[in-house]
N, CA, C and O atoms as a Tripos MOL2 file, in Angstrom:
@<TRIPOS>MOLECULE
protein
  284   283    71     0     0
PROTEIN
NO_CHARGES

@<TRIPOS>ATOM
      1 N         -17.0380    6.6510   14.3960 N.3       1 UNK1
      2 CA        -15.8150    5.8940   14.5700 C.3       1 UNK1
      3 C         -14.6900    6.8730   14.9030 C.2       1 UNK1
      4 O         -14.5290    7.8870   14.2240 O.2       1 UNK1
      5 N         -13.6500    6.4720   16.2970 N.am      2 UNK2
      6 CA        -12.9770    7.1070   16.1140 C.3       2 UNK2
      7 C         -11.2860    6.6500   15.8550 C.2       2 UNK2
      8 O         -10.8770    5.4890   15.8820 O.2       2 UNK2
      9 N         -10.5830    7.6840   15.6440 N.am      3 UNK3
     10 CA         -9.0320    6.9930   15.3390 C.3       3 UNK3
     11 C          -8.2890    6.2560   16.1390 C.2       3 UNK3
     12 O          -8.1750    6.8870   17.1900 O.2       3 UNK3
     13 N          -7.6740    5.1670   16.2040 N.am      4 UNK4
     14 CA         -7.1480    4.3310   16.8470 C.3       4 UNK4
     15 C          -6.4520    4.9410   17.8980 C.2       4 UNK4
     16 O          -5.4870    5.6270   17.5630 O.2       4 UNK4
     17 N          -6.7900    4.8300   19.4430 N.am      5 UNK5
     18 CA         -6.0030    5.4340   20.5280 C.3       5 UNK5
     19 C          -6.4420    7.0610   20.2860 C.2       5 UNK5
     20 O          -5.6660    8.0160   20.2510 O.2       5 UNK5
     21 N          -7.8550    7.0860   20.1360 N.am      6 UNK6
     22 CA         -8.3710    8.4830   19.9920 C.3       6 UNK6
     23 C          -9.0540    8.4960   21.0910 C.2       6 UNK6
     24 O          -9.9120    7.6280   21.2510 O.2       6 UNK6
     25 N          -8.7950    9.6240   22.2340 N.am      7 UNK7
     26 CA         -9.6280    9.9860   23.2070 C.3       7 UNK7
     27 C         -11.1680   10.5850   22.9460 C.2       7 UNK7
     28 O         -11.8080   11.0860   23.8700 O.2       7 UNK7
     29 N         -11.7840   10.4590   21.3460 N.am      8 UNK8
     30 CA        -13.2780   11.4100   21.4680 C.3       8 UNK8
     31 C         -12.8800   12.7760   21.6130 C.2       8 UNK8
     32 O         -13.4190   13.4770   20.7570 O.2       8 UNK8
     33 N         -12.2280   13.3220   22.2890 N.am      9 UNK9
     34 CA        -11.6920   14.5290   22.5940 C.3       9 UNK9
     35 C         -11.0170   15.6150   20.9540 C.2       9 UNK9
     36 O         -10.0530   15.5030   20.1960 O.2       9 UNK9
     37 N         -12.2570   16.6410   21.0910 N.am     10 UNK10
     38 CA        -12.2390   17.4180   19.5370 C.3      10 UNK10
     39 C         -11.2100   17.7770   19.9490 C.2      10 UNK10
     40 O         -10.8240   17.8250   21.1170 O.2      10 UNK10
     41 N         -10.5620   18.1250   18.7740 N.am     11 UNK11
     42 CA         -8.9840   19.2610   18.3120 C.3      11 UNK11
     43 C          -9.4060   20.5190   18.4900 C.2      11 UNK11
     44 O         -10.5320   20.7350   18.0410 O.2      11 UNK11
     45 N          -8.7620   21.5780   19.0930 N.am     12 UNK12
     46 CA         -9.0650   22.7180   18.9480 C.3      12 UNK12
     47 C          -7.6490   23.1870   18.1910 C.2      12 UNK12
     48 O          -6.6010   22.5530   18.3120 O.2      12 UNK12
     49 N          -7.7800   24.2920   17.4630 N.am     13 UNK13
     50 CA         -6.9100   24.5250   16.8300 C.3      13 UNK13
     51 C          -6.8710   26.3880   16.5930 C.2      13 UNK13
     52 O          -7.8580   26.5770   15.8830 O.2      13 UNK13
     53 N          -6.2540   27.6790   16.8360 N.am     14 UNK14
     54 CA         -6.2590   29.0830   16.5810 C.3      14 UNK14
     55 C          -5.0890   28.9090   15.8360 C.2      14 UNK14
     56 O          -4.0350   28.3410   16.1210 O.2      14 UNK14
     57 N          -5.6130   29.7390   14.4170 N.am     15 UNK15
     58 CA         -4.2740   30.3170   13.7520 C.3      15 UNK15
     59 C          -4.2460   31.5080   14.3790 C.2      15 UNK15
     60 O          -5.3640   31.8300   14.7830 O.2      15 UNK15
     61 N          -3.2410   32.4230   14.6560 N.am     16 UNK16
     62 CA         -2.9560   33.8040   14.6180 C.3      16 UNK16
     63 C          -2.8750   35.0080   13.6400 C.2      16 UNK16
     64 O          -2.7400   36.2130   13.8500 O.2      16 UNK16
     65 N          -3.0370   34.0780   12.1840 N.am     17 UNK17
     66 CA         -2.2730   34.2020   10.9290 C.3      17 UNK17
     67 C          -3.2260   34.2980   10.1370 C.2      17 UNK17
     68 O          -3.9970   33.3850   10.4340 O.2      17 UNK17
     69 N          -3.8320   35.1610    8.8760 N.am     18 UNK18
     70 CA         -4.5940   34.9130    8.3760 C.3      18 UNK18
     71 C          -4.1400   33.5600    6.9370 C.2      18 UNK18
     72 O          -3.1290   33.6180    6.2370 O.2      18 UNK18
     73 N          -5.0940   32.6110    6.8670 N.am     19 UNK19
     74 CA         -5.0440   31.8260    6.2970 C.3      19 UNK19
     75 C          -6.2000   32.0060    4.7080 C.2      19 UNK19
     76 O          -7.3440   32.3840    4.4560 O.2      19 UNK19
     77 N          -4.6790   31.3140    3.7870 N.am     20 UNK20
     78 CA         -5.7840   31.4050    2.5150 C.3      20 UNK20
     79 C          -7.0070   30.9760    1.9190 C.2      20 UNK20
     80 O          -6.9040   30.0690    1.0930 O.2      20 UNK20
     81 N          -7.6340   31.2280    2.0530 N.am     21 UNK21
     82 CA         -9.5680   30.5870    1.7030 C.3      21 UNK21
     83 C          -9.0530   29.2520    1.3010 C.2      21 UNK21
     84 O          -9.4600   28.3680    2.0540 O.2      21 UNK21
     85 N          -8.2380   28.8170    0.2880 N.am     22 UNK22
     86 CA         -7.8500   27.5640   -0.6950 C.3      22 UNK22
     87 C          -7.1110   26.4400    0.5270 C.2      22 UNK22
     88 O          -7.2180   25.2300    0.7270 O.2      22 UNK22
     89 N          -6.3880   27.4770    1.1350 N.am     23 UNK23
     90 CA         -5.7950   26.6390    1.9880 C.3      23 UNK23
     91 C          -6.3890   26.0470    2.8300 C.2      23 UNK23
     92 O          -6.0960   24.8860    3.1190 O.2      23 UNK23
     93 N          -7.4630   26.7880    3.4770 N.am     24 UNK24
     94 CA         -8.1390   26.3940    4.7280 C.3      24 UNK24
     95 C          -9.1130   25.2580    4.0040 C.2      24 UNK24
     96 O          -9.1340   24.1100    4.4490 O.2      24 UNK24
     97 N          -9.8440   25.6150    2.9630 N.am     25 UNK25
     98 CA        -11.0730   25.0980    2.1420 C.3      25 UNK25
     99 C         -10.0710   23.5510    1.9920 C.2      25 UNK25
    100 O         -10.6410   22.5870    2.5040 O.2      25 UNK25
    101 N          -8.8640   23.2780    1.4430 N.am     26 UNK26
    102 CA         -8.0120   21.9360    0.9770 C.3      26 UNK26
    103 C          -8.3710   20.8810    2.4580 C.2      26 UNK26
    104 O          -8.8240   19.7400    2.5450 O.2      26 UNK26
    105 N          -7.8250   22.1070    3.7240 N.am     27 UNK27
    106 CA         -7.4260   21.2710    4.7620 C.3      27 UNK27
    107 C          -8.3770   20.6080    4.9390 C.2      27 UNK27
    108 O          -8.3140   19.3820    4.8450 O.2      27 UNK27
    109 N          -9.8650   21.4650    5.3380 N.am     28 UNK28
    110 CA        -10.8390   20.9210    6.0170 C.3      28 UNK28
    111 C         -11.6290   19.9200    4.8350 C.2      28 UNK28
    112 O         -12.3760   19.1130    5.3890 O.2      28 UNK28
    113 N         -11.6200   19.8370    3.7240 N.am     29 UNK29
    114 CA        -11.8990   18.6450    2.7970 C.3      29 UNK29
    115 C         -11.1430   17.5850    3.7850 C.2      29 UNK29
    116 O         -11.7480   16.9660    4.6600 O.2      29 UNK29
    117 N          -9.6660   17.4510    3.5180 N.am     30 UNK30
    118 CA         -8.9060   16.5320    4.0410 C.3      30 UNK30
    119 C          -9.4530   15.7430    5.6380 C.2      30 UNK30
    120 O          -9.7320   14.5560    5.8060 O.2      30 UNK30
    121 N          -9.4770   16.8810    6.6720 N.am     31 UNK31
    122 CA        -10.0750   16.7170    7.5790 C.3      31 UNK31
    123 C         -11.0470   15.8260    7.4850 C.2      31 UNK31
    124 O         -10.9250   14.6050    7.5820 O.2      31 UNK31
    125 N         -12.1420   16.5150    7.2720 N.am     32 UNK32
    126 CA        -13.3720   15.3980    6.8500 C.3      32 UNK32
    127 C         -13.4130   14.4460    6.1430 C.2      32 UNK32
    128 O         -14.3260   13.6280    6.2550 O.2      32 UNK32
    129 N         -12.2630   14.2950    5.0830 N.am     33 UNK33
    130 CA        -12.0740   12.8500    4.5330 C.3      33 UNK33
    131 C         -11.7610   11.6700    5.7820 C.2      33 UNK33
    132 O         -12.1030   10.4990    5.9470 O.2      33 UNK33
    133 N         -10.8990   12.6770    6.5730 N.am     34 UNK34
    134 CA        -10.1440   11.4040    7.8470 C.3      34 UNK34
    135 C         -11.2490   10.9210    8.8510 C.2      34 UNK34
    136 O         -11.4230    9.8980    9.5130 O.2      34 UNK34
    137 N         -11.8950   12.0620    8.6830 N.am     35 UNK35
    138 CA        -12.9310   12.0270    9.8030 C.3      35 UNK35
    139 C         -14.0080   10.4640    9.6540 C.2      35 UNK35
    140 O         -14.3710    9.5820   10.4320 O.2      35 UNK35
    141 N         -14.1730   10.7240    8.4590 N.am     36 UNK36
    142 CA        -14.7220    9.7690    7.7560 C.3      36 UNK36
    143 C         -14.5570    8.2160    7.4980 C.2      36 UNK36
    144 O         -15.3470    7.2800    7.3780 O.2      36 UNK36
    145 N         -13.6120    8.3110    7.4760 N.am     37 UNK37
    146 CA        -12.2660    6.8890    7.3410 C.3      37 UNK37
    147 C         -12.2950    6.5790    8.8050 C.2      37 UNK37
    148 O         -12.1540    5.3660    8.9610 O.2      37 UNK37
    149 N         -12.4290    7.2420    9.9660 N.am     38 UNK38
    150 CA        -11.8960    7.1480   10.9690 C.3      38 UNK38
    151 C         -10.2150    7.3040   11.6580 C.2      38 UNK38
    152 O          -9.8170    6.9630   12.7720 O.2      38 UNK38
    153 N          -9.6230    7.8120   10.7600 N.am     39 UNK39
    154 CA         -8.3810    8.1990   10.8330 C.3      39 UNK39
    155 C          -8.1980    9.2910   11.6630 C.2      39 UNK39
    156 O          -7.1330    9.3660   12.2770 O.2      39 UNK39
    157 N          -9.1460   10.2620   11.8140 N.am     40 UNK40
    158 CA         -8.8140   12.0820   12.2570 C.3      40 UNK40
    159 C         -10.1900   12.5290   13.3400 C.2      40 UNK40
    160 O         -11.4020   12.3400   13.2280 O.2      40 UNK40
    161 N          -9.6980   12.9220   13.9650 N.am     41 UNK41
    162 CA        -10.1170   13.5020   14.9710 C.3      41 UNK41
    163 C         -11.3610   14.7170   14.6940 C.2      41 UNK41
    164 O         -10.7220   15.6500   14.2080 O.2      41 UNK41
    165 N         -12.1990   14.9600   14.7400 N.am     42 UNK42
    166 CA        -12.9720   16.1080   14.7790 C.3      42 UNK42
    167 C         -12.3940   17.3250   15.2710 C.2      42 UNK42
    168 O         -12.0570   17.3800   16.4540 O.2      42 UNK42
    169 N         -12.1510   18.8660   14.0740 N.am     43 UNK43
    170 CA        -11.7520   19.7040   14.3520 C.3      43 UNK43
    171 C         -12.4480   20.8640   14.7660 C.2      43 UNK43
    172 O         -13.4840   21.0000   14.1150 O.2      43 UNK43
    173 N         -12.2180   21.9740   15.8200 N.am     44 UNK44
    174 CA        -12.8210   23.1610   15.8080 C.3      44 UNK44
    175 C         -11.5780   24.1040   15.6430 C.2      44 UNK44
    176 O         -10.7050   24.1690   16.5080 O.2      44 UNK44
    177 N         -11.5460   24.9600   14.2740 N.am     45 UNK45
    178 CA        -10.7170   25.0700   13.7690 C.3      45 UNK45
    179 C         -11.1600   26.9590   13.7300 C.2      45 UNK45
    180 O         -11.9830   27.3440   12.8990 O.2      45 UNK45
    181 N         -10.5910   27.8230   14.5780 N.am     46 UNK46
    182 CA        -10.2600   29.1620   14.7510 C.3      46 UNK46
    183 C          -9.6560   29.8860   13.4090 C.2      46 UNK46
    184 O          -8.4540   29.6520   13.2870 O.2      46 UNK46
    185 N         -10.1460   30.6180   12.4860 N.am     47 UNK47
    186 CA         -8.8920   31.2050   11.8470 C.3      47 UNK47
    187 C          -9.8510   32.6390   10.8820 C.2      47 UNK47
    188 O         -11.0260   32.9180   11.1200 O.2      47 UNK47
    189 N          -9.3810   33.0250   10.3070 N.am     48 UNK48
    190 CA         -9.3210   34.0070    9.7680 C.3      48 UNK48
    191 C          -8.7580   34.4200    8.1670 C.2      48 UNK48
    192 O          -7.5880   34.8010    8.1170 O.2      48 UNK48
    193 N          -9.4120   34.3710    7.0690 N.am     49 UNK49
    194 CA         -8.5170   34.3950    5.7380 C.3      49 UNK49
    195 C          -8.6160   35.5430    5.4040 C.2      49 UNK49
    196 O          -9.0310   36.2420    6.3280 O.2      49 UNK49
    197 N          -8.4340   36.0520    4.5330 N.am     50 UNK50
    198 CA         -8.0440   37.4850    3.6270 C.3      50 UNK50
    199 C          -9.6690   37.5110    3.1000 C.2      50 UNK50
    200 O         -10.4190   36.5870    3.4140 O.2      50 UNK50
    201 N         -10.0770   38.5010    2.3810 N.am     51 UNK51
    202 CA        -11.5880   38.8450    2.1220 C.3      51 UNK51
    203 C         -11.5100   38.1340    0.6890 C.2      51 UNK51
    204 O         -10.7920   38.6400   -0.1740 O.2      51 UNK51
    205 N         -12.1640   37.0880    0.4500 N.am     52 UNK52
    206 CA        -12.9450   36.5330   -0.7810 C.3      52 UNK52
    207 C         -14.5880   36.8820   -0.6410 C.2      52 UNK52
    208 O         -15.2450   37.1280    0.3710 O.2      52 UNK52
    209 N         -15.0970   36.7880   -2.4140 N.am     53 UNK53
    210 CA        -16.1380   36.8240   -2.8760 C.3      53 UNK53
    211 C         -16.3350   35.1420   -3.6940 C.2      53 UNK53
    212 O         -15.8220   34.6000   -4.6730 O.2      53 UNK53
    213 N         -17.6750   34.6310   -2.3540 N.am     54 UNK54
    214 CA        -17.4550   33.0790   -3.3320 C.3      54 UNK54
    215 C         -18.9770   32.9160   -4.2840 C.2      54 UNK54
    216 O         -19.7680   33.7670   -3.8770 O.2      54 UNK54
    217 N         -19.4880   32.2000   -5.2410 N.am     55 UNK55
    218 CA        -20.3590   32.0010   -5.7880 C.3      55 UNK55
    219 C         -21.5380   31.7810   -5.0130 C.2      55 UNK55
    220 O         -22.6190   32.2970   -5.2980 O.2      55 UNK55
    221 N         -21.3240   30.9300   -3.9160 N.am     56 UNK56
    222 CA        -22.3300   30.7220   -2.9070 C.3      56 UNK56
    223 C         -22.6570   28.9080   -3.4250 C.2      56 UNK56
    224 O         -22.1100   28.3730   -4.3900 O.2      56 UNK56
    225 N         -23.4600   28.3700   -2.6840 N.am     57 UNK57
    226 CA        -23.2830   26.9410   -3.3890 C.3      57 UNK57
    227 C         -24.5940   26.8450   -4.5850 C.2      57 UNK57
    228 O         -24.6510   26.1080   -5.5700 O.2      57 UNK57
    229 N         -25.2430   27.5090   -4.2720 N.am     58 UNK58
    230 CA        -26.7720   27.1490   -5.3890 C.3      58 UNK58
    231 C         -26.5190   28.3440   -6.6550 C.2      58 UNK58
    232 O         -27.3240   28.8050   -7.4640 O.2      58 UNK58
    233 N         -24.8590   28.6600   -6.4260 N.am     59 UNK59
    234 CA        -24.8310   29.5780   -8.2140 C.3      59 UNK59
    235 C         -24.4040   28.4100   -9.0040 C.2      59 UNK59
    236 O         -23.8450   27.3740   -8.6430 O.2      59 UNK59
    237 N         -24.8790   28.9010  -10.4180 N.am     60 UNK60
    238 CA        -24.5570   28.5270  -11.2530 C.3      60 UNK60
    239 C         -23.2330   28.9760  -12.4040 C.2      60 UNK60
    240 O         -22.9420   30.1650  -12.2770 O.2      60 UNK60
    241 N         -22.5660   28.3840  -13.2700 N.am     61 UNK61
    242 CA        -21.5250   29.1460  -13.7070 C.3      61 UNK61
    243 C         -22.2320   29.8820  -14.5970 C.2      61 UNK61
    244 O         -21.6970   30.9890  -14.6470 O.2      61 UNK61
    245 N         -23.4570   29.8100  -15.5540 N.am     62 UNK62
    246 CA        -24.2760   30.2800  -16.0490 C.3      62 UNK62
    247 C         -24.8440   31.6800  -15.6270 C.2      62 UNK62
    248 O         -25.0010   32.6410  -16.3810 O.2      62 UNK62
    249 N         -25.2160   31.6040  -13.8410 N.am     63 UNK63
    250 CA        -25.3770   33.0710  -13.4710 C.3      63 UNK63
    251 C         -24.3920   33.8640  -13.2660 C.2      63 UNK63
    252 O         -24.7560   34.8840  -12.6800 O.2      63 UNK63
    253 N         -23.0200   33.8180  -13.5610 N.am     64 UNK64
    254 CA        -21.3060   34.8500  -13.1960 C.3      64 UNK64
    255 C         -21.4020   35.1360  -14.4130 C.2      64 UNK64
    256 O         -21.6000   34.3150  -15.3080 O.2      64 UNK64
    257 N         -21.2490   36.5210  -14.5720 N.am     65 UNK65
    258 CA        -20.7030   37.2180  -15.3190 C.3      65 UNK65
    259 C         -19.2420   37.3030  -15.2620 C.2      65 UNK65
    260 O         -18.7330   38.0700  -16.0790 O.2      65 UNK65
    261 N         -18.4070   36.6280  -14.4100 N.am     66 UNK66
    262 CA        -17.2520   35.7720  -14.6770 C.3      66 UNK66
    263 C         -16.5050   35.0840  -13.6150 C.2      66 UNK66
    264 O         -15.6890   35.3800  -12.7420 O.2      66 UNK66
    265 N         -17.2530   33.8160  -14.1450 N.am     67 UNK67
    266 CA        -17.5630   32.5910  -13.0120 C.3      67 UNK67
    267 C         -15.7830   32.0440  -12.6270 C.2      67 UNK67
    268 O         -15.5370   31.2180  -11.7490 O.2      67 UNK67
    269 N         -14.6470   32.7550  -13.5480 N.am     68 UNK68
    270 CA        -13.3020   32.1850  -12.7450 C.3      68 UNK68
    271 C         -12.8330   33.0040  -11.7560 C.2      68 UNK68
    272 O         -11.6500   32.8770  -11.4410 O.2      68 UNK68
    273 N         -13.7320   34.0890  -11.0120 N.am     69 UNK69
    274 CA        -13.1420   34.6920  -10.5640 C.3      69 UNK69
    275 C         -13.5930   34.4080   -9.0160 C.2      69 UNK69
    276 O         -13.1020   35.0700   -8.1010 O.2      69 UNK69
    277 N         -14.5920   33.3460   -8.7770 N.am     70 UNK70
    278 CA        -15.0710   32.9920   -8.0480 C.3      70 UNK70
    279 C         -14.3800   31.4920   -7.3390 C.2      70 UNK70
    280 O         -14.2990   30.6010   -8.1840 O.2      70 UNK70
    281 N         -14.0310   31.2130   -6.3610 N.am     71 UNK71
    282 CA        -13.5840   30.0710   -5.7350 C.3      71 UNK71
    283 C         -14.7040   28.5910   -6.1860 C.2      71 UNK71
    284 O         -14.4680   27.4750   -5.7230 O.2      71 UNK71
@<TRIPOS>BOND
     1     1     2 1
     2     2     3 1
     3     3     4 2
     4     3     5 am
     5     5     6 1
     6     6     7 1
     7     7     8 2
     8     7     9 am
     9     9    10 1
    10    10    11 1
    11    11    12 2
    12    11    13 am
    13    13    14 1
    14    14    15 1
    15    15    16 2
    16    15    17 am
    17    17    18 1
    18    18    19 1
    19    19    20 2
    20    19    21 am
    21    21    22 1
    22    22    23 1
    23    23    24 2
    24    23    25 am
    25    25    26 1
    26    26    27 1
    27    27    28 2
    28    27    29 am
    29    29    30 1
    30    30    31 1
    31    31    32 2
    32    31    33 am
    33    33    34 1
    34    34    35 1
    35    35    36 2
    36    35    37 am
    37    37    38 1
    38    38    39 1
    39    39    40 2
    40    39    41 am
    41    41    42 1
    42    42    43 1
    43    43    44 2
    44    43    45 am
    45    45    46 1
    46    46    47 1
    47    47    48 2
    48    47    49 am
    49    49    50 1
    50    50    51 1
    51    51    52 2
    52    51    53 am
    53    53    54 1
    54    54    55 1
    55    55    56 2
    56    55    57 am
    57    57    58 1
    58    58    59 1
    59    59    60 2
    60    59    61 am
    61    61    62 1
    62    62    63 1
    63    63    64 2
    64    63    65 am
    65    65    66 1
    66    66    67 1
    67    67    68 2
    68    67    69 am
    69    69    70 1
    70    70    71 1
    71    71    72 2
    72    71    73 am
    73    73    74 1
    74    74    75 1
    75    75    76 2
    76    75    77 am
    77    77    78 1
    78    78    79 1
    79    79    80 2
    80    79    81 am
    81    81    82 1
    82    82    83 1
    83    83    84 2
    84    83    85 am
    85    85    86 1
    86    86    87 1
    87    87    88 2
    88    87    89 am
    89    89    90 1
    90    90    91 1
    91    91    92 2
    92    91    93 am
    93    93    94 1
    94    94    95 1
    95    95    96 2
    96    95    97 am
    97    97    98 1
    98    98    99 1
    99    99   100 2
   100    99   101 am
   101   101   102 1
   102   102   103 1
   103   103   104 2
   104   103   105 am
   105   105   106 1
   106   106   107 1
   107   107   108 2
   108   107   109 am
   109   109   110 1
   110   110   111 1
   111   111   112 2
   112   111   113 am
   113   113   114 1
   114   114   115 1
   115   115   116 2
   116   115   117 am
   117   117   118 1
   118   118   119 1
   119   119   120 2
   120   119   121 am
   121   121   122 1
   122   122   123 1
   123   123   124 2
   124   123   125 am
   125   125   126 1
   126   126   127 1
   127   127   128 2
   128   127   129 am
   129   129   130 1
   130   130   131 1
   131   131   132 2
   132   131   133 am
   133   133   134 1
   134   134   135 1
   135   135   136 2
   136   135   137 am
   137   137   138 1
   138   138   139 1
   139   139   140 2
   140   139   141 am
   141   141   142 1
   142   142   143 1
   143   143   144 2
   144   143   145 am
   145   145   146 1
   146   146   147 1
   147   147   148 2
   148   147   149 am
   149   149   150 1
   150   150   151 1
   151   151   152 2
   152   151   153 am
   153   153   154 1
   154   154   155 1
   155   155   156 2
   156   155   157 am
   157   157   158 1
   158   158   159 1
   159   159   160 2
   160   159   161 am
   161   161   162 1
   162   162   163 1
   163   163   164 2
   164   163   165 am
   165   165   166 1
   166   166   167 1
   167   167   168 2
   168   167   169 am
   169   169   170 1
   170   170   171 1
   171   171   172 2
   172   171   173 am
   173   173   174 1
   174   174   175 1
   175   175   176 2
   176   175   177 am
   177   177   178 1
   178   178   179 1
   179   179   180 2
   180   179   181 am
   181   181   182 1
   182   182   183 1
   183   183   184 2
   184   183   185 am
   185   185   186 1
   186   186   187 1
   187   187   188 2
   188   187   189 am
   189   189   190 1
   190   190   191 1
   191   191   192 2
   192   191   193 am
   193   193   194 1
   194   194   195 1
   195   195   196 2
   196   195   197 am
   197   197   198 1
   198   198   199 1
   199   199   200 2
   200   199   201 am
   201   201   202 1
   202   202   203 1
   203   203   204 2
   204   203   205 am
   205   205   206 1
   206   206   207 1
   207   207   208 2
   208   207   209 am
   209   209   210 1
   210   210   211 1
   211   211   212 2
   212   211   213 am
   213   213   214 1
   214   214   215 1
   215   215   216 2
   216   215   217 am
   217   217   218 1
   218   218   219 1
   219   219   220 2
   220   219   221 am
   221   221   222 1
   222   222   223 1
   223   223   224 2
   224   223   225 am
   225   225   226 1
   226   226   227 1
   227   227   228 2
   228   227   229 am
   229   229   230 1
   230   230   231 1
   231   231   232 2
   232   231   233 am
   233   233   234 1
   234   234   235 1
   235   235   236 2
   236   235   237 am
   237   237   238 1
   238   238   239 1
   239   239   240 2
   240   239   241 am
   241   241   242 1
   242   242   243 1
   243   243   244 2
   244   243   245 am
   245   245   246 1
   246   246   247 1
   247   247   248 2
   248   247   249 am
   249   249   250 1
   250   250   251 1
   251   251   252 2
   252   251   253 am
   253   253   254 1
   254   254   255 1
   255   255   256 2
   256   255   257 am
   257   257   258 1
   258   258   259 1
   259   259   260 2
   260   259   261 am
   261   261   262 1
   262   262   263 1
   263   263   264 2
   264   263   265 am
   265   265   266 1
   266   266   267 1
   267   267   268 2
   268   267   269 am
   269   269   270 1
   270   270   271 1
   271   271   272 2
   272   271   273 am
   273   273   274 1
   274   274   275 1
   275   275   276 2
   276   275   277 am
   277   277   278 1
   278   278   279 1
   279   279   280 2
   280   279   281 am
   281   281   282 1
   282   282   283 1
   283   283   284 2
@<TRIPOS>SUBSTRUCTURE
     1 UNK1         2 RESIDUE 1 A UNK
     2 UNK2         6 RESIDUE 1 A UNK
     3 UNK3        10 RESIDUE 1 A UNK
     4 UNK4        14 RESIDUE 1 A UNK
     5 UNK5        18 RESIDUE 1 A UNK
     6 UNK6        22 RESIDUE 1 A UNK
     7 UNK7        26 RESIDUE 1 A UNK
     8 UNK8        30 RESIDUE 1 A UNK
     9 UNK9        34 RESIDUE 1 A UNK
    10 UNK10       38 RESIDUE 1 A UNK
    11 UNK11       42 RESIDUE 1 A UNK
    12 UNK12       46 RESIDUE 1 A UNK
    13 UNK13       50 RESIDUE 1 A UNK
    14 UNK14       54 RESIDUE 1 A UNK
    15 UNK15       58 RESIDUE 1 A UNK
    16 UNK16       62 RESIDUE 1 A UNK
    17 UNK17       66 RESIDUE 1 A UNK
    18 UNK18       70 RESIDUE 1 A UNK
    19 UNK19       74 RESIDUE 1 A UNK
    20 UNK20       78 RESIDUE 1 A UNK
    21 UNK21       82 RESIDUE 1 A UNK
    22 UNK22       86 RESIDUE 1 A UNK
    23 UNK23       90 RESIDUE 1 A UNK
    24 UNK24       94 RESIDUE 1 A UNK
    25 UNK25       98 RESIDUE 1 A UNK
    26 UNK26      102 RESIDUE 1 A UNK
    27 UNK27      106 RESIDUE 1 A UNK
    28 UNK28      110 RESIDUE 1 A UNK
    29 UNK29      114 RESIDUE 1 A UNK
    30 UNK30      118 RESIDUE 1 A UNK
    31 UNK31      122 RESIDUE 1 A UNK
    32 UNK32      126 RESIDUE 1 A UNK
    33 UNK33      130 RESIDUE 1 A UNK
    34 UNK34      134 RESIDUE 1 A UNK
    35 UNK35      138 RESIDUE 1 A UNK
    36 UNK36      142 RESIDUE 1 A UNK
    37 UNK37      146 RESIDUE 1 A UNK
    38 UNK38      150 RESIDUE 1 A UNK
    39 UNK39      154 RESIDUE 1 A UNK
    40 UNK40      158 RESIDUE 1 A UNK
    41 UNK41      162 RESIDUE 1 A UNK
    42 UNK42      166 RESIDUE 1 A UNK
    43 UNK43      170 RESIDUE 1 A UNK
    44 UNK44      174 RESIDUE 1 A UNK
    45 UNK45      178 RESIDUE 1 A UNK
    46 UNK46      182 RESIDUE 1 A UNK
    47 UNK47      186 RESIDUE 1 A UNK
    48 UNK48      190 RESIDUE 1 A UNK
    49 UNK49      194 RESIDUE 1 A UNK
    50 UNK50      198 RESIDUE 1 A UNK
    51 UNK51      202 RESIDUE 1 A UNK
    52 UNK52      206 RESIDUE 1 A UNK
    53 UNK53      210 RESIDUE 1 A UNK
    54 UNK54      214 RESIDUE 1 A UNK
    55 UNK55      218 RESIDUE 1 A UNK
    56 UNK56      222 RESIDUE 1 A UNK
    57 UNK57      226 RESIDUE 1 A UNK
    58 UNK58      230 RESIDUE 1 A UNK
    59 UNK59      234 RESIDUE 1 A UNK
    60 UNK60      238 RESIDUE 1 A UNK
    61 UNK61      242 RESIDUE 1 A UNK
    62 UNK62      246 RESIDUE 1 A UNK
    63 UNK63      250 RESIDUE 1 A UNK
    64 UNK64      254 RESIDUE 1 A UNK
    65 UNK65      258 RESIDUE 1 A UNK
    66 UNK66      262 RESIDUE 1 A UNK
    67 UNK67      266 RESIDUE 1 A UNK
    68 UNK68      270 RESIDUE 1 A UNK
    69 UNK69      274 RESIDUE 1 A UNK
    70 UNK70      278 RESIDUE 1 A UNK
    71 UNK71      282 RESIDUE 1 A UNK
């Protein structure tokens, strides 16, 4: 489904800027919420954040030896 008076036509989008893991990680939730709804456009989204260390998705908080330090 796409958004009302939506050409199909993906978003392209370059930051120049490095963007914060949290920030980018919020947007593209959001994104894909719209996407979903049919509200938002499909993004290809260019960018670059600062160096994080993430858990990976199949850790457990059980395997961190200190799991808040992880996104």
């Amino acid at each position: 489904m796409q958004p009302d008076g939506a050409t199909g036509v993906i978003e392209w989008r370059v930051s120049d800027m490095p963007i914060a893991y949290e920030v980018a990680l919020a947007e593209m939730d959001a994104r894909a919420a719209g996407i979903a709804e049919g509200t938002e456009r499909e993004l290809v989204w260019l960018l670059e954040h600062p160096p994080v260390y993430t858990a990976g998705t199949s850790a457990k908080p059980a395997d961190l030896l200190t799991p808040e330090r992880f996104p």
